[in-house]
N, C-alpha and C positions, 0 to 999 in steps of 0.2 A: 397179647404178649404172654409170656410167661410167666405162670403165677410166683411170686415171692414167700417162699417157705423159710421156716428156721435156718437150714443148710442151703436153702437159695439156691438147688439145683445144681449150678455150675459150679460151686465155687474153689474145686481143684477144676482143672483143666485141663485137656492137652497142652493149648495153647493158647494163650488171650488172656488176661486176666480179669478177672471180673469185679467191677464196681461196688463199691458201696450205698445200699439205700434203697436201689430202686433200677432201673434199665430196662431189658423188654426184649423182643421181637423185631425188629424193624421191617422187615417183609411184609407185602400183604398177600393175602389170602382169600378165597372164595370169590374172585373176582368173574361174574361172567361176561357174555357178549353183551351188554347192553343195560337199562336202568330201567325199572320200572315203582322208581322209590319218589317220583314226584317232584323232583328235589331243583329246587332255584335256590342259584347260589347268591349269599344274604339274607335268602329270608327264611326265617326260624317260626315256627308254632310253638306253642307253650310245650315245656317239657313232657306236661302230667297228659298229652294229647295221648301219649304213647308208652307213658310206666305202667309196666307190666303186663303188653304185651308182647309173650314171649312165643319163641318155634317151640322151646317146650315146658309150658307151663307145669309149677311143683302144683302138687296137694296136700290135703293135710294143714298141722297144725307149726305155722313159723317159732320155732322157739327165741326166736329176739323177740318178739311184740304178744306171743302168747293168742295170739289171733290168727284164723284162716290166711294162706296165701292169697295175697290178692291177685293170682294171674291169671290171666284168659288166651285161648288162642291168637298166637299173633306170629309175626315172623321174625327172622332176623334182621329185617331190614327194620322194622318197629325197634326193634331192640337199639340197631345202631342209629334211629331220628333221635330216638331218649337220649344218646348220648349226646350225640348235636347239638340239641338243643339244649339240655343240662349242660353241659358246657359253655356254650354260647353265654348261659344264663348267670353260670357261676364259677368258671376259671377264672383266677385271678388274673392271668394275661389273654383274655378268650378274644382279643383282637386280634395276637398275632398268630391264631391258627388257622390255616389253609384250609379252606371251604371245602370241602370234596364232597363226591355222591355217595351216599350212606350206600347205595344197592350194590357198591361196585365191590366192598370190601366185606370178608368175614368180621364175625363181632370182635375179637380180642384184639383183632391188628386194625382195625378201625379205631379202635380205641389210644393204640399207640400213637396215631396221627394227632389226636386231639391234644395237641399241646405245642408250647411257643419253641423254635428251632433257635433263638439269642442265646446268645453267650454270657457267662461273666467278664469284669475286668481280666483276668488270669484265663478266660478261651476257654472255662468250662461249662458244658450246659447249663443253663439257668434253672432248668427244670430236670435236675436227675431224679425226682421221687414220684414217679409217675408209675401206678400199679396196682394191681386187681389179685383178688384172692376169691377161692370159693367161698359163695357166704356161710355154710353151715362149717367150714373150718374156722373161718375168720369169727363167726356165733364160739366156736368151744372157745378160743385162744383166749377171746376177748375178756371173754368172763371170766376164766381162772387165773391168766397169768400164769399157768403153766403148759411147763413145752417138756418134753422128752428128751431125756438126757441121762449123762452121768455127773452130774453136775460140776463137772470141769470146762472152765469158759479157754476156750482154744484160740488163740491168736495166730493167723492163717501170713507169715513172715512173707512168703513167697506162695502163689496159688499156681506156676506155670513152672514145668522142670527144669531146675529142681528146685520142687517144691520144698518147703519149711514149715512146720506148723510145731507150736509148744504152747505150753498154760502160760496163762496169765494171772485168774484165778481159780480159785475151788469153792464150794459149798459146804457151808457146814453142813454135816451129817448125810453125805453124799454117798455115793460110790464110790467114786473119785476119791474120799479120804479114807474109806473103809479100810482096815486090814486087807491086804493082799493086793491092794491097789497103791494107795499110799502116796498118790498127786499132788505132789507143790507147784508153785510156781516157776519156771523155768524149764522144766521136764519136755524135754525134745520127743515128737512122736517119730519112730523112724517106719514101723510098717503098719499093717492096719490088713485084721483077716489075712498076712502073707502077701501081702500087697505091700512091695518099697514104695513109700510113702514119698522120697524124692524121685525118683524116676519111672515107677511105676505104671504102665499105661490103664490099668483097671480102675477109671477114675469113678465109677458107679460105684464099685468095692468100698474105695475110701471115703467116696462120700456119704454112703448107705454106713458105714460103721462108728465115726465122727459124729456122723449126725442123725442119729437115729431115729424113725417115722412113726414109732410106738413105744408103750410099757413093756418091758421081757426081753427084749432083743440081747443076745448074746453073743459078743465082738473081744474079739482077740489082739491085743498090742505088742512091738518091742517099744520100748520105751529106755530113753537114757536121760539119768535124773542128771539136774545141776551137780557140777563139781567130781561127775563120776568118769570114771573109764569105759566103766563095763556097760554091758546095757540087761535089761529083765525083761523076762515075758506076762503080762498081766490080762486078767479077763474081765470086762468090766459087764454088767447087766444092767439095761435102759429101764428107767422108772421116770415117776412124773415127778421134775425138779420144780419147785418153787426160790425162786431168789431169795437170798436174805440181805437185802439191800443197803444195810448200814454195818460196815465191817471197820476192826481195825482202830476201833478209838482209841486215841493212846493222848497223852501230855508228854512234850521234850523239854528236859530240863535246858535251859539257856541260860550265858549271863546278862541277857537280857530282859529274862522274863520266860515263861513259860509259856509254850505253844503249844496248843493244839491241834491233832490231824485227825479227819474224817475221811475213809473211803468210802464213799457213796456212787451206787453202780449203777439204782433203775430208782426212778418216781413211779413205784405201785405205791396199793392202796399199803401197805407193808411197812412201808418206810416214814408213814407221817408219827407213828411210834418210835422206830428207830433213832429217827433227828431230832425226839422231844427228847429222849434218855439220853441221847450223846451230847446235846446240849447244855443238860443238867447235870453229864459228869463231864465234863469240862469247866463250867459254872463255878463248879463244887471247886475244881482245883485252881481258880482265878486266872487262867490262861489271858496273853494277852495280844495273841497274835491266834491265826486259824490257816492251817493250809488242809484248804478245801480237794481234795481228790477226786477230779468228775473223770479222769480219761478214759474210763470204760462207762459211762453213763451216755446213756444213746439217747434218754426222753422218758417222757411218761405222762401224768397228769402234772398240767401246770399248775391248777391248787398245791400239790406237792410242793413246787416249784417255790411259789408266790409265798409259803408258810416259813419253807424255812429262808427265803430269802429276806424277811421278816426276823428269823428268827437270828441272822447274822446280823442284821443291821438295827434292831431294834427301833420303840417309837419314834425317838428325834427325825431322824430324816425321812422315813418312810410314812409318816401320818399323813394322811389325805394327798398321799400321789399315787400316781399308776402305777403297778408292777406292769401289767401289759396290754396296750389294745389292741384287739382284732380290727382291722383294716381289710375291708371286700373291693372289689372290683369298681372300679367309678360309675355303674348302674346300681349301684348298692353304700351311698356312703352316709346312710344312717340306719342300715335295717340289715339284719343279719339277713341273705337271703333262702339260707337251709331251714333256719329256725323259723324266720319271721318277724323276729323280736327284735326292740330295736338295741343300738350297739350300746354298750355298756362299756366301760374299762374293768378290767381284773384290778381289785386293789391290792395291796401287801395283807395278805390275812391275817391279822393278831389271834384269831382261835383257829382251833381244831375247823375240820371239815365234816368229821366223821367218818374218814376213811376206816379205821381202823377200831376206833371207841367212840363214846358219844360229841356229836358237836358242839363246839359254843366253848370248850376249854380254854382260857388264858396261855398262850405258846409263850416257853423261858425265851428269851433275849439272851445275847450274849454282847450288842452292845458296840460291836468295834467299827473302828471308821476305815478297815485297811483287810484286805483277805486275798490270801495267797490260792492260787488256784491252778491245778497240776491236769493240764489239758494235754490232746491230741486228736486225730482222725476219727477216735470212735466217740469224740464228744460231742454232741450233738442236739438243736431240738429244745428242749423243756431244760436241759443245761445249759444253752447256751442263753434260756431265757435267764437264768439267774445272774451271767456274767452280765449282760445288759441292763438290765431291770435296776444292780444295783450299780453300775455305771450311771441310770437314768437317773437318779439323789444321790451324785456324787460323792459314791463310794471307791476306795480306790481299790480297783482290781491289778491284780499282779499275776502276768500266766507264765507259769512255768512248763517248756512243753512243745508240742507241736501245736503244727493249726488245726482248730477245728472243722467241724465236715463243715459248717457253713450252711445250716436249713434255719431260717428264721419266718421258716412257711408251717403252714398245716394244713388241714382238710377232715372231711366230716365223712366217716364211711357213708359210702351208697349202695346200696344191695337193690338190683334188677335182673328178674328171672334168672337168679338163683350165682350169679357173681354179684362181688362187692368191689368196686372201681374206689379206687384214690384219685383223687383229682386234684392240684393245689387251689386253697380258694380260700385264704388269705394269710398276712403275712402279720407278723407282731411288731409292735411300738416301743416303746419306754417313756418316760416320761417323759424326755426330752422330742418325742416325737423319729428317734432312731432306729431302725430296724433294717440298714440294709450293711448286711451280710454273708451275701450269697460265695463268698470265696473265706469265709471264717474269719476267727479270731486268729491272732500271730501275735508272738512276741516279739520285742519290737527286734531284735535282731536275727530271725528267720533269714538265712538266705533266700536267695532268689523268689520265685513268686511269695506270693504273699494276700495276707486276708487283713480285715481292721488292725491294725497296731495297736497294741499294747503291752506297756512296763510289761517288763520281764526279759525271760532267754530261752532262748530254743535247746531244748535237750533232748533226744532221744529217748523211748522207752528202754528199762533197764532190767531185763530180764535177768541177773545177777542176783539181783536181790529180792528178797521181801516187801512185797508192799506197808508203806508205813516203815519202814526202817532206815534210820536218818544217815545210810551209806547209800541207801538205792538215787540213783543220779537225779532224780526231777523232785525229791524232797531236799535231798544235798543241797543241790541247787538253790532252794527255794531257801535255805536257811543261809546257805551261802550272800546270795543279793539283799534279802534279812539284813545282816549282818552288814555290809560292806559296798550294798549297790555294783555290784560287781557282779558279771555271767563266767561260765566254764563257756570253753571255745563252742558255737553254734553246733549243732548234730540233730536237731529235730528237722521234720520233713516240713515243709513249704507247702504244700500241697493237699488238702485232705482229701482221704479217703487211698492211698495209693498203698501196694503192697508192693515192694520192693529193695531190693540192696541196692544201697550205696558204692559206687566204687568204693576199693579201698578198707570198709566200713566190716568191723565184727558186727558178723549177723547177732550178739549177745545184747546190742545195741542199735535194734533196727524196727520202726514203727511195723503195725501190720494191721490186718482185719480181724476187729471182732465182732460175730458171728450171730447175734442174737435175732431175736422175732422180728416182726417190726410191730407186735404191740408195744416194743420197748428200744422205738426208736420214733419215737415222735412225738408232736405234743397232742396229747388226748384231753378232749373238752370234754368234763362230763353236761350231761343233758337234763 
């Protein structure tokens, strides 16, 4: 398939629109006359018969493990038994994949087969997160958390002409906010390098400038900001962005009390600081409500997860229950089968991890039994483990928003002769023993299709406003039902992951794709 980068290759188009998460190739490749791969359908060798023999083995020094490549001369067809039989061994659905002859198929479109063709309830693939990355790209990403950019997070409204794309957010101390650029949220891109950005056929232009493949690069924009007529010309220069994960604390005064809102975007290692000082100034001001902001939050480390899930719900209900367990394949239902080790549940972590400072910290509590949470398409993963988790010690979750993408899976990179394959290979729990989710969360009045129900209302994202600004629609909202149990008429998409207008429907008020890695869109187990 094809490999899954920051800008994901496709994702302006001529025509088709392209997916969130994951997708591929579907073609094969390298097929010749005949097999000479051994292969009886059923029966499997052990995986390790065949890792790391590759057609072309690296040398040198692997910088993941600090130790010599282990590879030897071997072939493609070596390459695609490992996958076979890794798969066999540890896809979470490895029944329902079609047996085929390793020799017949190239290695990356071999690998697009290895997985279950089901659907979900709602007719979407069961398995959209299926994909391979080169391992010494997927080695840099991993470790720093940074990607190349200007760090303005681009919401792709429409990917197929005419196309739409505008901010969502910005970074502090960016490009992006730099004088002479000056990027808020809302800000419509109209060209890109001289390329119309709606109708445009130079779709390498726009996607080489949006998303740029290194440090330096220097791309040219019109751009028309919120609320303007006119439009400006800006130039912005690609450097390495690091998130800053925890934006936007603020307290709304109420007559009910004081509430607090968190925009929280990525679980890096970053943010286990971020959600201890925003907890401690919201603390400070005795908030008694929380509306929690994940809709640009793709995933990350579920430790992240688990702390501050913990840290909204405090010890009463969360002592000695699960935040989440990992569940393998039913050849595996007591031993992790990547690790070895046997399965364990993630608990709610009262301390630090030492992502960020040292371990074994006391985490503040904030204590409530009720938290408002402003979801959509790009929610996702290690977020969505939080809405379940504290669903699982009946906390009551309130979504304001669209449906989430619906990934309650994850998987362990695998690096062989020199790609790193995703595989799904296992799915998360709660305490209640709930984890199926494969068509997301919804609020309970979502039209048409629909994911798990829950309280709340379906709202559109509201690129009008300021994130954290108690006018922009999915806060309104949330203080609106707050207040009155009461929704604004439905306008959130049904669907996640989908980039499109609505009939009818101001594009100012229309979900879209956002655009991140995928070290920041799943849930990462550390080792």
């Amino acid at each position: 398939m094809k490999r899954l980068i920051a800008r994901f290759a496709l994702l302006f188009a001529v025509a088709g629109v392209a997916s969130c998460g994951g997708g591929g190739d579907s073609g094969f490749g390298g097929a010749g006359p005949g097999s000479n791969s051994g292969w009886v359908p059923g029966s499997y060798l052990q995986s390790g018969t065949f890792f790391a023999r590759c057609a072309a083995p690296r040398s040198g020094i692997n910088p993941a493990t600090g130790q010599s490549y282990p590879d030897i001369r071997g072939t493609a067809t070596d390459e695609n038994n490992f996958l076979r039989s890794y798969s066999n061994e540890t896809y979470l659905w490895y029944s329902e994949i079609t047996d085929r002859d390793p020799a017949l198929y190239a290695t990356p479109q071999y690998f697009d087969l290895l997985k279950t063709t089901a659907t979900t309830p709602s007719g979407s693939p069961r398995d959209k997160f299926h994909f391979t990355y080169p391992s010494d790209e997927w080695f840099r990403l991993s470790q720093s958390g940074v990607s190349y950019g200007y760090g303005a997070e681009w919401v792709l409204l429409r990917t197929t002409p005419p196309r739409e794309a505008v901010v969502a957010y910005t970074q502090p101390g960016s490009p992006a906010v730099a004088p002479g650029a000056m990027l808020a949220r809302g800000a419509r891109i109209l060209s890109v390098d001289g390329v119309d950005l709606a109708n445009g056929s130079d779709v390498d232009t726009l996607n080489g400038g949006l998303f740029p493949s290194a440090s330096g690069e220097s791309h040219d924009f019109v751009v028309q900001d919120l609320g303007s007529q006119t439009t400006r010309n800006i130039t912005m220069v690609s450097t390495n962005i690091t998130s800053t994960p925890v934006q936007n604390v603020s307290v709304i005064p109420t007559a009910a009390g004081d509430v607090g809102y968190i925009l929280f975007n990525d679980h890096i290692a970053t943010a286990e600081q971020g959600l201890i000082d925003a907890v401690n100034q919201l603390n400070a001001s005795s908030i008694v409500d929380l509306v929690l902001d994940l809709r640009y939050n793709g995933g990350g480390y579920l430790d992240i997860a688990s702390e501050f899930s913990y840290m909204i719900a405090g010890p009463g209900p969360t002592a000695g229950r699960i935040f989440e367990l990992l569940q393998f394949n039913d050849k595996n239902p007591s031993t992790n089968p990547v690790t070895g080790q046997p399965l364990a549940p993630i608990p709610f972590h009262t301390r630090t991890q030492g992502f960020g400072g040292p371990p074994g910290v006391q985490l503040p509590t904030l204590n409530l039994t009720r938290v408002f949470v402003l979801s959509g398409p790009n929610t996702c993963s290690a977020s969505e483990s939080i809405v379940n988790s504290l669903r699982g010690v009946d906390l009551e979750v309130i979504q304001i928003g669209s449906t989430t993408c619906g990934k309650p899976y994850g998987f362990y990179p695998t690096d062989n002769c020199g790609t790193t394959y995703f595989t799904i290979q296992f799915r998360g729990v709660n305490e209640k023993n709930f984890g199926d989710y494969p068509d997301g969360f919804s609020p309970s009045n979502t039209p048409g299709s629909a994911g798990v129900s829950l309280p709340g209302c379906s709202v559109a994202d509201d690129f009008s406003h300021s994130l954290g600004d108690p006018l922009e629609a999915r806060l309104a909202a949330a203080l609106q039902y707050r207040d009155t149990q009461t929704c604004p008429a439905a306008s959130g998409l049904g669907q996640p992951g989908l980039a499109k207008i609505r009939p009818g429907e101001s594009p100012e008020f229309t979900d879209g794709l956002l655009n991140k890695s995928p070290w920041l869109q799943n849930r990462i187990i550390r080792q």
